[in-house]
C-alpha positions in Angstrom: 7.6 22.8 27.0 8.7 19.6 25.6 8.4 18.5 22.2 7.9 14.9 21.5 8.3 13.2 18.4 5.1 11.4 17.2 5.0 7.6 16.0 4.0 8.8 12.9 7.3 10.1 11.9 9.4 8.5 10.4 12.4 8.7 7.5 12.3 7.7 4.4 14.5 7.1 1.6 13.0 8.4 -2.0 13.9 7.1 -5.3 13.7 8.7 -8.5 12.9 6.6 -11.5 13.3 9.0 -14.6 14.1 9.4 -18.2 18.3 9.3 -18.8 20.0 11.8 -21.3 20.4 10.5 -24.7 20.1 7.0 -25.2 20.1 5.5 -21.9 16.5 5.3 -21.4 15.4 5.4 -18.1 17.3 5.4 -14.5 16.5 4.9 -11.0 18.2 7.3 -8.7 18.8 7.5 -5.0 17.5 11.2 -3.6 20.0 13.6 -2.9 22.9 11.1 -4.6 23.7 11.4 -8.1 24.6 7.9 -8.8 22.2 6.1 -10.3 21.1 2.9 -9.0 20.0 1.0 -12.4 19.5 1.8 -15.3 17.2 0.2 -18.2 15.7 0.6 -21.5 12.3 0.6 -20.7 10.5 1.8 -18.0 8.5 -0.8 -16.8 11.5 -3.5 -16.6 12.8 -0.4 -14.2 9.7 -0.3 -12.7 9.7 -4.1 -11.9 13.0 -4.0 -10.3 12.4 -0.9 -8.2 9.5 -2.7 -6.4 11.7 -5.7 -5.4 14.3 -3.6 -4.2 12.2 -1.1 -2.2 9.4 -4.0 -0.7 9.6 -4.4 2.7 11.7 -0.7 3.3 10.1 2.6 4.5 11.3 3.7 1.2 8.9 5.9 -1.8 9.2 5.8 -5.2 8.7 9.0 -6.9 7.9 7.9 -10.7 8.5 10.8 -13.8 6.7 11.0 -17.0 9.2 11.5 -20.3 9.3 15.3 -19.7 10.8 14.3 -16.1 7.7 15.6 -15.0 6.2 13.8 -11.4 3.9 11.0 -12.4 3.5 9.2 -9.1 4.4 8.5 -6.2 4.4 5.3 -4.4 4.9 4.5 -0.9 5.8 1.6 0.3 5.7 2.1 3.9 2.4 2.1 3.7 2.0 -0.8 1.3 3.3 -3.1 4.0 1.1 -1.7 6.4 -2.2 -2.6 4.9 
C-alpha cells in the first residue's frame, strides 16, 4: 500500500499577533520561535503590517483578543487563491 501525498497539502507558517507583557502593546510572533517579529503599540498598525508581510506566502495569521485569547484566523493561502 502506498500512501500518496494529496495536492491539498501543504505547509504553512503561522504567525501570532498578540498582546506583549507590560507596556509593549502588541507583538507579532513567528510559531514555534520566540522572537518576535514586530512589535507596536496598537493593534491595528500591527495588523496592517502583518498583511504586507504575509500577502502572497502560504502563511496564516492567527489574531488574539487582549486576554491572548484566539480571535481569528486568517489565511492567506487561500486569499490568493480566490
Amino acid at each position: 500500500m502506498a500512501l500518496q501525498m494529496s495536492s491539498e497539502y501543504s505547509l504553512k507558517q503561522r504567525y501570532f499577533l498578540e498582546p506583549g507583557f507590560g507596556v509593549n502593546g502588541w507583538v507579532l510572533r513567528k510559531e514555534g520561535s520566540n522572537s518576535i517579529v514586530k512589535k507596536a503599540k496598537y493593534k491595528l498598525m500591527l495588523l496592517y503590517f502583518a498583511e504586507n508581510l504575509l500577502n502572497n506566502q502560504k502563511a496564516e495569521l492567527r489574531i488574539c483578543d487582549s486576554n491572548g485569547l484566539l480571535e481569528e484566523i486568517i489565511d492567506f493561502e487561500k486569499l490568493n487563491k480566490s
